[in-house]
C-alpha positions in Angstrom: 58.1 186.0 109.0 58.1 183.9 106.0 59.2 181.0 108.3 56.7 181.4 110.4 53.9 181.5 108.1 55.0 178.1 106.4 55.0 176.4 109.7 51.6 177.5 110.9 50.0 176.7 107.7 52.0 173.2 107.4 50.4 173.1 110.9 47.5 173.9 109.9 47.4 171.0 106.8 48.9 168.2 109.3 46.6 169.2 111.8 43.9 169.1 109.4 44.4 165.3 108.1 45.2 164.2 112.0 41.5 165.2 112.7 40.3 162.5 110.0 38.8 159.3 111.7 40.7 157.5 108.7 43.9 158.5 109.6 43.3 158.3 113.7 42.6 154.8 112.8 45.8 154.5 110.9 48.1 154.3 113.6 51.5 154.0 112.2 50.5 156.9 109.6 48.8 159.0 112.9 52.1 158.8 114.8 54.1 159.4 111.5 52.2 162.8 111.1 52.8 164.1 114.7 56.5 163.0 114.5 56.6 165.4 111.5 54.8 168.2 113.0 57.7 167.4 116.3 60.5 167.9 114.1 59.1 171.1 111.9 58.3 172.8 115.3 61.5 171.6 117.4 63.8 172.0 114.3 63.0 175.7 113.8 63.2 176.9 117.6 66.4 174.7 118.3 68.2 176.1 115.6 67.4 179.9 115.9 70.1 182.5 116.2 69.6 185.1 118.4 66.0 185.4 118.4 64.0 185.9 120.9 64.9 188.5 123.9 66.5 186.3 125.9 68.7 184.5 124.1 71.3 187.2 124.2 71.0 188.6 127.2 70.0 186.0 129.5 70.5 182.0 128.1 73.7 183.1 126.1 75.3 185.7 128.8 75.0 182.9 131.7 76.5 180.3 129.8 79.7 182.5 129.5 78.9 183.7 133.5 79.4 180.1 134.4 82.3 179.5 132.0 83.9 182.2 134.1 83.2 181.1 137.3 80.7 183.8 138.4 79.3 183.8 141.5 75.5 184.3 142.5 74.0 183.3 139.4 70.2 184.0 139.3 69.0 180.6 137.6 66.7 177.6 138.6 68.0 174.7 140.1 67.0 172.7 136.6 68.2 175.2 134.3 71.5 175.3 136.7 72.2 171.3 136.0 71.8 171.7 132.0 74.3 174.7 132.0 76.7 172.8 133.7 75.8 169.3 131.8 76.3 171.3 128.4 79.3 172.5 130.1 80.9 169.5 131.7 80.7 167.5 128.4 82.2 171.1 126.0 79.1 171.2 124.1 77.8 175.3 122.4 75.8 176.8 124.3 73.0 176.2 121.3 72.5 172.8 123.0 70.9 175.1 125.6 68.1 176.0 122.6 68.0 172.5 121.2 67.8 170.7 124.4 65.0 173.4 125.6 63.2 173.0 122.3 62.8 169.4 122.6 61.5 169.7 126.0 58.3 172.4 125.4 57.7 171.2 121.9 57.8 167.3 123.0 55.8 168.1 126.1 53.2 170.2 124.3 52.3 167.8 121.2 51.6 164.9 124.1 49.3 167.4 125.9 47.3 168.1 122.7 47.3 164.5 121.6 45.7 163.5 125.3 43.7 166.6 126.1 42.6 168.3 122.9 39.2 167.8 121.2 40.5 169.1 117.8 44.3 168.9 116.9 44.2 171.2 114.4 42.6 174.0 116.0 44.8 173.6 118.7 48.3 173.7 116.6 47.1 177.0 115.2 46.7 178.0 118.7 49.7 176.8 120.1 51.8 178.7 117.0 49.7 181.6 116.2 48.2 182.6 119.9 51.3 183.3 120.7 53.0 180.5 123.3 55.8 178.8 120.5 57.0 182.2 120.1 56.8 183.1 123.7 58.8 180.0 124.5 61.8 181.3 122.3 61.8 184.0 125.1 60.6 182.8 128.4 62.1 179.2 128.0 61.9 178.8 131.7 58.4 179.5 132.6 57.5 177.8 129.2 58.7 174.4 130.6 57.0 174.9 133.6 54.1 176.3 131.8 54.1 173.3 129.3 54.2 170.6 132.2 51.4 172.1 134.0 49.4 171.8 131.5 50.4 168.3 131.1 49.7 167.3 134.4 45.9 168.4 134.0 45.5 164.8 132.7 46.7 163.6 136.5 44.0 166.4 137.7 41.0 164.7 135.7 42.6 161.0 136.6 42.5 162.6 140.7 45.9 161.4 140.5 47.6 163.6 142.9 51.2 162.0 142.9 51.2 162.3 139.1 50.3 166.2 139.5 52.1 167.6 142.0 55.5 165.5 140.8 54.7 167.5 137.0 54.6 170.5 138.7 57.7 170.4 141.0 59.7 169.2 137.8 57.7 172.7 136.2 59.2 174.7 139.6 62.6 173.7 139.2 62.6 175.1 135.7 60.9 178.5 137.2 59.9 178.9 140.9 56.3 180.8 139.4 54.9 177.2 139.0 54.5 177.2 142.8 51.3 178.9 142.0 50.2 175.8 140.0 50.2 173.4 143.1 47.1 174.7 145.2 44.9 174.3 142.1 44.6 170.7 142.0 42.4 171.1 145.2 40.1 173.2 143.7 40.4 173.6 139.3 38.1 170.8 138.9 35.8 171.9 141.0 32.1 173.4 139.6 31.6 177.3 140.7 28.1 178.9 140.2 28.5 181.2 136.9 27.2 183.7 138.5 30.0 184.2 141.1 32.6 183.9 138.8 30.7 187.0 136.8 30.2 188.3 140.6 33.9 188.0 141.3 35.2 189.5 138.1 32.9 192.8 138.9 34.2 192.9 142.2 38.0 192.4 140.9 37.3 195.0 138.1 35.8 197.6 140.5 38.4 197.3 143.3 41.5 196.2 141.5 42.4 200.3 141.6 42.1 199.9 145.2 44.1 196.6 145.6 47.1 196.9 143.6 49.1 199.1 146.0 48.7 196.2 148.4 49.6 194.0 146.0 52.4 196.1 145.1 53.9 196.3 149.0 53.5 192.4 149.2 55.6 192.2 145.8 58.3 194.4 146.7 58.9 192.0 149.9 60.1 188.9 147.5 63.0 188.4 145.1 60.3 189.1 141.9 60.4 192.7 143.7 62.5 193.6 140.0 59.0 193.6 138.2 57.7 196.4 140.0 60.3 199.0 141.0 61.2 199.6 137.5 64.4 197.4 137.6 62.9 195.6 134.5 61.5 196.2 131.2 59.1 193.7 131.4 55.8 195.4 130.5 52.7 194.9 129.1 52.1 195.5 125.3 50.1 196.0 123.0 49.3 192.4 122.0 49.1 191.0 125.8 46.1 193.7 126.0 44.8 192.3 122.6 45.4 189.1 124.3 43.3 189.8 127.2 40.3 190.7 125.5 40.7 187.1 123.7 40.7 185.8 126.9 37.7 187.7 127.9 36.0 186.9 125.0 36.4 182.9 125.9 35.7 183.0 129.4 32.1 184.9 128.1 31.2 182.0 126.0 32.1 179.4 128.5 29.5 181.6 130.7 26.8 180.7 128.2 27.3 177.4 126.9 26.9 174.3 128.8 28.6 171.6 130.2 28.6 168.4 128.3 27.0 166.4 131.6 26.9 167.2 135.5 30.2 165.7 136.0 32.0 167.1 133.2 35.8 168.2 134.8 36.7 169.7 131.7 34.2 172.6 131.6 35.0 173.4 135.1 39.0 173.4 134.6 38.9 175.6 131.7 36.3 178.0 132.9 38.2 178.2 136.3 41.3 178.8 134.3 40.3 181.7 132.1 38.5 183.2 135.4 42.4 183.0 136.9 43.5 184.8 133.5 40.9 187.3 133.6 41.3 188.6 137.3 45.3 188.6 136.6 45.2 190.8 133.9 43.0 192.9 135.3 46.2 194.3 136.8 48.4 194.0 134.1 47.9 198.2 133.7 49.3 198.0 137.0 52.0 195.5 138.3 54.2 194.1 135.2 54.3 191.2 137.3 50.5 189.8 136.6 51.9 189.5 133.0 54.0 186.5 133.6 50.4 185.3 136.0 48.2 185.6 133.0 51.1 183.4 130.5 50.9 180.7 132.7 46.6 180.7 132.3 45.8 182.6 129.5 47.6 179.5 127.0 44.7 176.9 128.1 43.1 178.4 125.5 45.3 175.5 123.5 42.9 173.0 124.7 39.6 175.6 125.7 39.1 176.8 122.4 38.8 173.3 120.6 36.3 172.1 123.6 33.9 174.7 123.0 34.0 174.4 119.3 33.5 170.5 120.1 30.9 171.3 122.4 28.5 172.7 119.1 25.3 171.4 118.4 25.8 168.3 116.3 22.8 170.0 114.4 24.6 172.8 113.8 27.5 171.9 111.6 27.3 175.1 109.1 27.5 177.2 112.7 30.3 174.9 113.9 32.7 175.0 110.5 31.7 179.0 110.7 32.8 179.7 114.2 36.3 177.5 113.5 36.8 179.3 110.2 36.3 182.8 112.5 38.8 181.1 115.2 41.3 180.5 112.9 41.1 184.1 111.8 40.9 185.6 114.8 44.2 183.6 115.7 45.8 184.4 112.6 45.2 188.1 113.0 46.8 187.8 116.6 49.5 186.0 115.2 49.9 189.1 112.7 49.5 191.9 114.9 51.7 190.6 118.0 54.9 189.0 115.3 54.5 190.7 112.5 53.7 194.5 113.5 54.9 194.7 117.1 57.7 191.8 116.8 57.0 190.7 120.5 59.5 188.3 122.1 62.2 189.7 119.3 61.0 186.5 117.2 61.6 188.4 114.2 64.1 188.5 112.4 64.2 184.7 112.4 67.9 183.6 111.5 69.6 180.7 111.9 73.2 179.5 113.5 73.7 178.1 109.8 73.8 181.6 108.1 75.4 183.2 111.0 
């Protein structure tokens, strides 16, 4: 835990001085900062031991599956080419963590440095609202996760090529970034607020009603394991704590407004945590909408620091109060979801040097 706290308030400091017009101007000193900020966060996860659910019984267990020849492996076809890569040239299987590391944390800082409005807020974000410690468990949809999110700068550029080539990258990691490819047609796209609140109703009120339908059209594919109790994979209670974050977002995106007519950002974020919301509306019911609302409810990375941007100029004492309370509320997340319920199995943190 102690780890973790020193990273997220070093975070926190870097963050902090990147935000300073003096230093955005200093270039070699800007660059210099988020190269440290890289390393702190890539160096931590890369070297872990046994932390995070899956490293044992998933990433490890399949490295020694394909050292022994088994057959009818259940892997992506990326995932597939860096176990045998790692194997082919005799490397540990910890090259599976470094490698993976690099990849999320390298992918994420270039998203923030091109989409976010404030770096620091969305650092704290990324570490304390959960996603850096998610991505020691779910490395696969993290990738995938992490490139989509990426490829929203090819979204607000209408480059479609761009997109769509991020996002197949993201579904050879993990096949649930298919889901990310019809968006491009429509994320950017400005929906009256009042049938988003319209459609959330309806989705609250019927969801009872839907989700054995849901349920029968689940139970067809090969993610069938997340609903007929072959898996463990359930909500908790920090995804519900998470959901009412979420809710609590997509509420004040519904009553401020967009910076101009044309503005795509307001429109992909509220669109996004619209998606979150009606996913985990069934979280109670299919485990399944859990790993649905990961890959949406993290835009809050780049969200959150819009709507704090998008304060009054003429209300700065309002704006450094609601980013003080953001911070907090993140922090308490942080707390609640690693330090009391230990979710992902971040905690202990260890390292293969004392191991």
């Amino acid at each position: 835990m102690t780890v973790y706290l020193a990273i997220i308030i070093s975070s926190l400091l870097l963050g902090f001085l990147i935000n300073k017009e003096k230093i955005y101007k200093n270039r070699p000193l800007y660059i210099f900062l988020w190269i440290i900020i890289f390393l702190l966060l890539t160096i931590t996860a890369a070297i872990r031991y046994k932390v995070g659910t899956d490293y044992s019984y998933t990433y490890q267990k399949i490295y020694y599956q394909y050292i022994n020849n088994y057959s009818n492996i259940r892997m992506d076809i990326a995932m597939k080419f860096l176990y045998k890569l790692i194997i082919f040239l005799n490397l540990h299987y910890q090259w599976i963590f470094v490698i993976t590391s690099i990849i999320i944390n390298f992918i994420i800082i270039k998203a923030i440095i091109k989409l976010s409005e404030n770096s620091m807020i969305s650092l704290i974000i990324f570490l304390a609202g959960g996603f850096y410690f998610f991505a020691m468990n779910g490395i696969r949809q993290a990738i995938a996760i992490s490139l989509f999110y990426y490829s929203l700068i090819y979204l607000k550029q209408k480059n479609v090529k761009k997109y769509f080539i991020a996002n197949l990258i993201g579904f050879l990691f993990h096949s649930s970034a298919i889901i990310f490819f019809p968006l491009y047609f429509f994320l950017d796209k400005k929906i009256k607020k009042k049938y988003l609140l319209l459609f959330s109703i309806l989705f609250i009120l019927t969801s009872s009603f839907l989700t054995p339908y849901l349920i029968n059209i689940i139970l067809k594919t090969k993610y069938a394991l997340y609903v007929n109790g072959s898996t463990d994979y359930v909500a908790s209670n920090s995804i519900n704590l998470s959901t009412i974050i979420n809710f609590m977002i997509f509420l004040c995106f519904l009553f401020v407004k967009p910076k101009n007519k044309q503005d795509k950002d307001y429109n992909i974020y509220i669109n996004l945590h619209f998606i979150s919301l009606i996913s985990s509306i069934f979280i109670l019911h299919i485990p399944l909408a859990n790993r649905i609302f990961l890959s949406f409810r993290h835009i809050q990375i780049f969200s959150v620091p819009y709507l704090i941007n998008n304060i009054s100029k003429n209300k700065k004492w309002f704006k450094r109060i609601f980013t003080i309370l953001i911070i907090i509320l993140y922090l308490l997340y942080f707390y609640i979801s690693v330090g009391i319920q230990n979710h992902d199995g971040v905690l202990p943190y260890q390292t293969i040097y004392n191991n």
